[in-house]
N, C-alpha and C positions, 0 to 999 in steps of 0.2 A: 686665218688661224682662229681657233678658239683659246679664249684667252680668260681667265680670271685673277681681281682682284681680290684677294681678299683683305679685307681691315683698310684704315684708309683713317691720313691724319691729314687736317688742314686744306681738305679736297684734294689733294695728291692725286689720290689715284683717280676719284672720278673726274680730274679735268683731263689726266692721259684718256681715258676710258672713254669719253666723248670725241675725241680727235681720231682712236684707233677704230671705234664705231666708222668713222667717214669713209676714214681707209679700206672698209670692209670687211674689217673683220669681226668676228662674232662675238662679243665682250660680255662680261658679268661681272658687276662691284657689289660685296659683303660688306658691309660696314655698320655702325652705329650711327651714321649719317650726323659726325660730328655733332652728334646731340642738339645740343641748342644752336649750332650752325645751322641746320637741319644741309646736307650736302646730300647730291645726288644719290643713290645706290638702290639697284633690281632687288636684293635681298636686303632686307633689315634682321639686324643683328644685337640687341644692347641687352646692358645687364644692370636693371636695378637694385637698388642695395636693399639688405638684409639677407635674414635667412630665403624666404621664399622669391625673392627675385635671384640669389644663385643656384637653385632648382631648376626654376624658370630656364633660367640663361644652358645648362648645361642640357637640360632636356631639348632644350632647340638644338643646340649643338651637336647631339646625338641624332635629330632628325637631319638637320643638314649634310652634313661632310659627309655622309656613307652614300650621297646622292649624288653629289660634284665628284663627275667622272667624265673622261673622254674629253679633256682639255690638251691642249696643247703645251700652253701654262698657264702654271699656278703661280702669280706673285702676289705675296706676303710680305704685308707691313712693318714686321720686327719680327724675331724669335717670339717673344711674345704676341704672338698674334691674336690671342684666346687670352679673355679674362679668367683663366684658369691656371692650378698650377702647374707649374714645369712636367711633372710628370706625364697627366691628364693632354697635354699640350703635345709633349711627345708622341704619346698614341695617335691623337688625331692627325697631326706629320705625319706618321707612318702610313694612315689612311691616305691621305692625298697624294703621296708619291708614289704610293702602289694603283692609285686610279687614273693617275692622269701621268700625262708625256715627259713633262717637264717639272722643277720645282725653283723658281727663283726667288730673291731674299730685297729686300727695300731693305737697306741701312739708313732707318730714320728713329727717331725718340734713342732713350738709355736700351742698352745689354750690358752685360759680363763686360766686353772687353771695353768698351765705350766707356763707361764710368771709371773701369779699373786706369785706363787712359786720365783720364782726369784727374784721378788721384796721384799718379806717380810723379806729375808734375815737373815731366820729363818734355812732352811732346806740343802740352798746352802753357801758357803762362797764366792762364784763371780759366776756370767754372763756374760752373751752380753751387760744384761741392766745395770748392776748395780757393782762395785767393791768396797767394802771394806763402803757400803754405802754413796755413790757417785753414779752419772750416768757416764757411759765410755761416753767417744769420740761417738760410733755408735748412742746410746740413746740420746745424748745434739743435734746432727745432723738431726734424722729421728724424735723423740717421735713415735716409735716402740712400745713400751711395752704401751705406752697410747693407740695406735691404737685397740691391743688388749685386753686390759682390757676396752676398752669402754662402751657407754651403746648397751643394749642389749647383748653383749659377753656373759657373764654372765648366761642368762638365752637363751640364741640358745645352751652353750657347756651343761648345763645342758639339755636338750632336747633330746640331741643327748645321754650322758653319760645314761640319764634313759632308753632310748628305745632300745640301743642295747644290744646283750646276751651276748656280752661278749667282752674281747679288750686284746691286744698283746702290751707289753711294750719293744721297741727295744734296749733302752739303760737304765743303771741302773736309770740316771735321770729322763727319762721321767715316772720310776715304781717309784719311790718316792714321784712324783708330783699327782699322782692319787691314790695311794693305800687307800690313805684314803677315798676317793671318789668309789672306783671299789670294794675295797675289794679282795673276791675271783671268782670276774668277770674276774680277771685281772691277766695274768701269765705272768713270765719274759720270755722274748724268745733268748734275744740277736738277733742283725745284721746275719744275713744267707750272708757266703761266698762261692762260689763256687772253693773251692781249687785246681779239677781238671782241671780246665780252668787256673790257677795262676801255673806254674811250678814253684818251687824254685832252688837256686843255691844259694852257697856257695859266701857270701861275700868276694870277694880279696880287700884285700889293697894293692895296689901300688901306687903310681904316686897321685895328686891329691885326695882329697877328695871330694866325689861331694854331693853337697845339692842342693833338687828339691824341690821344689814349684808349686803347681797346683794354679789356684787361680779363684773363679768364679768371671764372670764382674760384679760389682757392690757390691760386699758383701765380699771385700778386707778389709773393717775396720770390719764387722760386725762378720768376722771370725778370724781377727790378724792376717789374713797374710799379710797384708802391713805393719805392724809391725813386725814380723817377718824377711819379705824381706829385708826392712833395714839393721836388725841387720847381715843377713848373706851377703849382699854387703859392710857392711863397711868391713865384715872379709875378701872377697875378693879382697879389695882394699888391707888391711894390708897385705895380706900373699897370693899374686897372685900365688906363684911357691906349695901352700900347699893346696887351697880350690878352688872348680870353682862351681859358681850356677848359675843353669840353674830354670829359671821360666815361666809357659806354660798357659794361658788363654784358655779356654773355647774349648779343644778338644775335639774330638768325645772319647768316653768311649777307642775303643781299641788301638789308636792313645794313648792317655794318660797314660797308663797301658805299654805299648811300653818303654814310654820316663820313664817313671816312671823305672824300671827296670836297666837303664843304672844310677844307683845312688847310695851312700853311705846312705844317712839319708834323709828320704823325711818328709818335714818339713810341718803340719798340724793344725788343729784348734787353738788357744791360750786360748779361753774361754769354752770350754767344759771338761767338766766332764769323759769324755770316749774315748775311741776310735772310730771314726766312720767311714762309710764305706771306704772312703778313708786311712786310716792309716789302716783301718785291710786291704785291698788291698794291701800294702804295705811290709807290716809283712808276708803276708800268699808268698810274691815274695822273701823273707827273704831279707828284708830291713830293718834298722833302723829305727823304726818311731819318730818322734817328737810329742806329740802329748797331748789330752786328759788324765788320768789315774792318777787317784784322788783315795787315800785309798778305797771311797765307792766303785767304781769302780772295783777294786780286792773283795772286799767283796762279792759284788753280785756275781761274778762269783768262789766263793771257790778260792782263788788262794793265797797265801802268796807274799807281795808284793818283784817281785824278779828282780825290775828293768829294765825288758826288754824295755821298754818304758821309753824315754826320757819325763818327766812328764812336760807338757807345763802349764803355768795357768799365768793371771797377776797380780798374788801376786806378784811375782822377776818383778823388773824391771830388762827397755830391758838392763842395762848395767851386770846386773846378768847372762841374757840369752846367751849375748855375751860374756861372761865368760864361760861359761859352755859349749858353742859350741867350743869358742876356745881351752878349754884344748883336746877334741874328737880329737880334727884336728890334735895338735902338740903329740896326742899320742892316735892314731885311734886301739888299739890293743885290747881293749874290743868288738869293734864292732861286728866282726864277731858272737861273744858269745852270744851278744843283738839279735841278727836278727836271727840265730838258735831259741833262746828264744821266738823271736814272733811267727814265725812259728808255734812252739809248741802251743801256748796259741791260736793262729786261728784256728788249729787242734782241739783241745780238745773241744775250746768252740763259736765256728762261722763253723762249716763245713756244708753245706749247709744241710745235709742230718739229721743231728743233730737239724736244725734249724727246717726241716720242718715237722720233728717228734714231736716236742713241740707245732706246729699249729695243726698239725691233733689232737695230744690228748686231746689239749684245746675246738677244735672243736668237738669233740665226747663227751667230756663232757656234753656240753651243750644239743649236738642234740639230746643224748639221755636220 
């Protein structure tokens, strides 16, 4: 099949996009090659800011998409697919399903219904937006989730939900948020990890315990890890001869993975529901993750909750968290048994070959 990606978070798509290359079939990734990630991708796609870097970006955009034709499919990152607005975004949709075979949908980052989910505070117990029916910190700073649920949102993510054949839910959250909308358009896939490129080794404890910190620039509150960081600098203060943390801004994909490695517990999302790519990276290095893994979370994926996952969320306050990292530290002896554990659970249910077996069958569904 010919097959394209277009947009791409977290290396998503281009780790499916390497496996389905094997498989033989003909592939192409669009993306912005997660910026300072710098992540695989055939075409480069990004958009600088100001006036003349959204020139820029749209005049590529009018040179590309009238050219991506004769695909079998086309999967797309979000409705937003395009740093453009909804309307602008809609046309180029229209281009793409009128050129090529198919048009399928990645339910991954915020839409319409995603955040409106969040809010109603029906389906989720916390967010980004929202805790305990409050706005967080992120939300009372940005109005985020107003941005999204604005006008028009509404009827551009219905537009896009109606027209395409079908869509891929990467995290249990985002198949929660749409099942009721997709139905059986919609199949769970899980994050695709590429475990052969991730070698594991055996957790030693000795000397130190180390806690990492990846942290993207600007979405420090929006993911709890400047919350986080806190909590794990005050431990480094209190107990310099037991803990050392190390925190790394905005490196390239294999740099990061690098530093990430030389660590006990890499400490991740606060408000999410799952694990996401970064923490299953972490686990699949047999690492301790801190992270996402909410009961639904085990659910979706069949797994009895067996703890390998340090369960982050801000229900516990930070003095709870900091409690809970300190007892790891003054008695780090479970670890190694956690990070085996994740491993396993990346294996069974993220190995990249597993993931992209779930795409094609979803995609033969439809196509034929």
């Amino acid at each position: 099949m010919r097959i394209l990606f277009f947009g791409d978070y977290s290396n998503l798509h281009a780790c499916l996009a390497a496996e389905l290359r094997k498989r033989g079939h003909d592939v192409t990734v669009i993306s912005d090659g997660g910026r300072y990630m710098d992540t695989q991708r055939d075409i480069l796609l990004d958009r600088n800011p100001g006036k003349m870097g959204a020139i820029k970006y749209l005049y590529n955009v009018l040179n590309i998409v009238p050219q991506l034709k004769g695909y079998d499919i086309v999967q797309l990152i979000n409705p937003h697919f395009l740093h453009l607005r909804p309307g602008k975004i809609r046309y180029f949709f229209n281009l793409l399903k009128k050129n090529n075979r198919s048009v399928f949908l990645t339910l991954a980052g915020n839409d319409y219904y995603f955040v409106k989910t969040c809010l109603e505070g029906k389906t989720f117990r916390f967010s980004e937006f929202e805790v305990g029916g409050k706005p967080t910190e992120f939300e009372l700073k940005t109005g985020h989730a107003a941005a999204w649920t604005g006008p028009g949102m509404k009827d551009f993510c219905d537009y896009i939900y109606d027209n395409i054949d079908g869509a891929m839910s990467v995290l249990p959250e985002y198949d929660m948020a749409a099942r009721p909308l997709l139905g059986d358009r919609l199949a769970f896939t899980n994050i695709p990890i590429d475990i052969s490129n991730l070698h594991t080794s055996p957790l030693e404890i000795s000397g130190k315990i180390k806690l990492f910190i990846g942290m993207r620039q600007g979405m420090e509150i929006q993911k709890g890890t400047a919350r986080m960081l806190d909590i794990c600098l005050r431990l480094q203060r209190e107990m310099p001869d037991k803990c050392e943390v190390t925190c790394v801004r905005n490196l390239p994909l294999k740099e990061y993975l690098a530093r990430m490695r030389d660590s006990h517990i890499v400490i991740d999302q606060l408000y999410s529901y799952s694990p996401g790519t970064n923490a299953f990276q972490a686990m699949a290095l047999g690492r301790v993750a801190a992270t996402g893994a909410q009961p639904e979370y085990y659910r979706y994926i069949n797994e009895p909750d067996r703890g390998a996952i340090i369960p982050l969320s801000p229900i516990k306050t930070d003095k709870e968290w900091e409690e809970i990292l300190r007892g790891l530290i003054l008695n780090p002896t479970p670890l190694p048994s956690l990070a085996a554990e994740g491993r396993r659970i990346v294996e069974t249910h993220n190995a990249v070959a597993l993931v992209a077996d779930r795409f094609e069958s979803h995609w033969n569904r439809f196509l034929q």
